[in-house]
N, C-alpha and C positions, 0 to 999 in steps of 0.2 A: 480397464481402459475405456470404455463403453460409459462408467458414471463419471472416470475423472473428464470426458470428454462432453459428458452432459452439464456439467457444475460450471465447464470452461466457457459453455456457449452462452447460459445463463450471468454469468458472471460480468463477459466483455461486451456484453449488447449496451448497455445504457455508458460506456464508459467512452466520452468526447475530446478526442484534442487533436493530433497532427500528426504525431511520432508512436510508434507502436514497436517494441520487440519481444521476439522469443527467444530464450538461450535455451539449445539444444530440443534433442525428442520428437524426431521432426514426424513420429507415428501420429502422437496428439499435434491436432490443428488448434492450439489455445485461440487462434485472430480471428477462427472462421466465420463469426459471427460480427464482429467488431467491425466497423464504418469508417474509421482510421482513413485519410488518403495514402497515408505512409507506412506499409506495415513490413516489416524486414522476419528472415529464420536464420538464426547462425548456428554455427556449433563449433567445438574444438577438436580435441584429438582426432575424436571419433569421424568427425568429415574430415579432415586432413588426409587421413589414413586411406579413408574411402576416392577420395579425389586421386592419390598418388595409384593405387591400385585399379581405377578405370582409367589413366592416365597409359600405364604398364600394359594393360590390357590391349589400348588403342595401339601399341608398339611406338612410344612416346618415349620409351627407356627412363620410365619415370619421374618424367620431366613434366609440371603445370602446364598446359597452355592458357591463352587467355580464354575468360568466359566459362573455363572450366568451373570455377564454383557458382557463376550464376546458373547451371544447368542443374535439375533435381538429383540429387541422389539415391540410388538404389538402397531402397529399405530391408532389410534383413529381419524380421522381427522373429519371436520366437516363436514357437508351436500355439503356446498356450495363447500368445497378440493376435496371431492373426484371425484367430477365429475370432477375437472381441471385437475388434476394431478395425477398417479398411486402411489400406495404405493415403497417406497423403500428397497430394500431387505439387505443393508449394515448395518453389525453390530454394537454396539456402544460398542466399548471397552473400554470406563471411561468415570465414571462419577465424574465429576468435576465441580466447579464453577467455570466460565469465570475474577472474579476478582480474582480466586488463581489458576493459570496453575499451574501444576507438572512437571514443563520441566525446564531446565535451561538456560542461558540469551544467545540469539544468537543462538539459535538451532533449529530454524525451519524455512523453505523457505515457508511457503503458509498456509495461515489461510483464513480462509471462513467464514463469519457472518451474516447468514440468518436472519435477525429480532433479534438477537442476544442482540443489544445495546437495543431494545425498551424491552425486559423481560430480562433484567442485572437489580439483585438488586441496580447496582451504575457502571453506563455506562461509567464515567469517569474509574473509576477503573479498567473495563477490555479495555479500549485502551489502558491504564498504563501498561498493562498486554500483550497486543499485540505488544506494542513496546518492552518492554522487551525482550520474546521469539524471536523473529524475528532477522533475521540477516539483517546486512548490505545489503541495495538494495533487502530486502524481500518484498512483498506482501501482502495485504492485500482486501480483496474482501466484499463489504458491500453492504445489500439492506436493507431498511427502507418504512415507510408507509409517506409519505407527508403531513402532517399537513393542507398545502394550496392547498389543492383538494375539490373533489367532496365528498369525501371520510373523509375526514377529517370535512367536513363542517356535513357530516352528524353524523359522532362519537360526534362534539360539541352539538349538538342539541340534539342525544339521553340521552348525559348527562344530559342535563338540563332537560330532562321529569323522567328523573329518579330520580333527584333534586323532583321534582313536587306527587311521587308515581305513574308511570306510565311509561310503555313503556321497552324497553331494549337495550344494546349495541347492533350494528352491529356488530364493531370490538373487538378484545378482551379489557379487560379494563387493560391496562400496564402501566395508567398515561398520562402521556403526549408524544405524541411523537416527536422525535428529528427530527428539519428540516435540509435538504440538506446544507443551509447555516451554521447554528449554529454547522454541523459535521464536515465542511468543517476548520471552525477555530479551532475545536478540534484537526483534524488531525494538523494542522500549529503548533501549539504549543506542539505538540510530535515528530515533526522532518520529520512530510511527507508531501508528493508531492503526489496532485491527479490527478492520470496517465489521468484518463478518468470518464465521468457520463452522466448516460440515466435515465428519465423520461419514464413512461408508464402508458397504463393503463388510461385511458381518459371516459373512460364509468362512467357512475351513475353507485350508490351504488346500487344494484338490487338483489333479493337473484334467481331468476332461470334464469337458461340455452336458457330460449325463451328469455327473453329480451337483454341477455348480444351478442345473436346473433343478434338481430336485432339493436342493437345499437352500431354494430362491426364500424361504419362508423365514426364514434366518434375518433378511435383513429387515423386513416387517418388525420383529419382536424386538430386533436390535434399537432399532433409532427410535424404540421407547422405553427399552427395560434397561442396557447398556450401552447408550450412545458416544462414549468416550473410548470405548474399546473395538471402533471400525477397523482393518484393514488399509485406511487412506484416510490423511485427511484434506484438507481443503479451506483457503482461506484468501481475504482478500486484505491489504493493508494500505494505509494512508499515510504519503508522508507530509507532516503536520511542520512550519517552518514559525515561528514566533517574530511577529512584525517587532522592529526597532524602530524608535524615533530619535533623531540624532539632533543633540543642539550647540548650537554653537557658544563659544567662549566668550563673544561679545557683549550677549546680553548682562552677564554682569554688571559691566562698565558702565552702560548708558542709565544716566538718571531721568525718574519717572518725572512727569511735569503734574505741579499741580491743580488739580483740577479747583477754573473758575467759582465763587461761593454764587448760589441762584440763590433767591427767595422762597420758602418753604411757608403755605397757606398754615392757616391754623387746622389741627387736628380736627378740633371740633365742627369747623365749617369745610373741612371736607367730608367728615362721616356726617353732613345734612342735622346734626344739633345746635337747637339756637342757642346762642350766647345769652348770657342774663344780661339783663340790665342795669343800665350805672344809677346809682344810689341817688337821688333826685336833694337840691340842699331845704332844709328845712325852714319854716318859718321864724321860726327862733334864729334863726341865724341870720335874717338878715338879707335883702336884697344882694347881690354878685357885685361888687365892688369891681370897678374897671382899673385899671392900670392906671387911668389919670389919676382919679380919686386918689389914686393909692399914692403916687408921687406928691400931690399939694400936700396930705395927709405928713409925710415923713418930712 
């Protein structure tokens, strides 16, 4: 939590426009760096649930009141979050599913998707969804859990003891999750360019704080002996739109005019070469006989 939280701050600092979201995760603050005048935190199931249950608690009998989602939600995280990372204090003002935004197309400069794609009922759907929203030359900011880790080898394994009656998830159980490559062609075929991507996170799966320090040395070696096999990765992408120029049907029709004939200098007496000279008549020939002459003459 601690690095994807460090790559987020890094990330949204230089990134300028109006409109700003995050879907879901409200432990990471992806905006907290970000200058945005407009920055929103939504989430789906998981704040609905939470809203209806402090609702119940208030003796509401379950029932929304108003301003009830503009108020923070109580963060629950796990043993192993809350030693990484502090709770965050930013409100979540809608709750929304990430494959149905409530925004309209081209109206937001900055989306943030913490783990997002790996708990999206249908992770094609909300990139469908993120290119939508998004304007021209918009952002998009993604972190993910690495399938071909350390990390991943051990979520396959807890499966299969769980297959057996025995044992439990490390990671949460979301299905399967999506690799760096298989995201990377997602984005291509939505129209984006991936600006940038980090890998992290090199340590074994460990659940306490004494080992994860004592095996700090892991990510040193990592991010130069084996930097495609982090734990997390991290990426930023661009959606790229291809300008159109539209022409009309008229131009056909209309005929061209032609263009007036000008008088064009000699070659030579513009490139400053002198012309020869005209052939002078010779003696033998005869004085230049005038016009007159030449008519009494016939």
């Amino acid at each position: 939590m601690a690095w994807e939280q460090a790559r987020f701050d890094e990330a949204v600092a230089d990134i300028f426009g109006y409109h700003s979201l995050q879907l879901g995760l409200p432990i990471v603050d992806g905006l907290r760096t970000n200058r945005m005048p407009h920055q929103w935190l939504s989430q789906g199931q998981e704040g609905v649930a939470q809203v209806f249950g402090r609702a119940a608690a208030s003796g509401a009998a379950g029932a929304i009141q108003p301003g009830d989602a503009a108020k923070p939600l109580p963060q629950e995280p796990s043993a192993g979050m809350a030693s990484c990372s502090p709770l965050v204090g930013r409100p979540v003002v809608l709750l929304t599913e990430s494959v149905a935004l409530p925004f309209p197309e081209a109206s937001l400069d900055l989306l943030v998707l913490p783990h997002t794609l790996e708990l999206s009922l249908d992770p094609h759907a909300t990139l469908r969804e993120v290119a939508r929203v998004l304007v021209p030359e918009g952002r998009v900011v993604i972190s993910g859990l690495n399938p071909t880790s350390l990390w991943g080898l051990r979520q396959r394994r807890a499966r299969l003891y769980r297959h057996l009656g025995r044992g439990s998830l490390y990671l949460p159980d979301v299905g399967e999750f999506i690799g760096y490559r298989r995201l990377r062609d997602w984005l291509r075929l939505l129209s984006f360019e991936v600006e940038s991507a980090q890998f992290g996170c090199y340590r074994p799966a460990v659940r306490t704080t004494r080992w994860l320090e004592r095996l700090s040395w892991m990510d040193r070696l990592g991010e130069r002996w084996w930097p495609i096999f982090g734990a997390a990765y991290f990426l930023v992408a661009v959606k790229r739109v291809q300008g159109l120029r539209l022409m009309e049907p008229a131009w056909r029709g209309a005929r061209q005019r032609a263009a007036a004939s000008m008088p064009v200098a000699h070659r030579a007496d513009v490139a400053g070469i002198p012309m020869p000279a005209k052939p002078r008549p010779s003696r033998r020939d005869g004085p230049p006989v005038s016009n007159q002459h030449r008519n009494e003459s016939v």
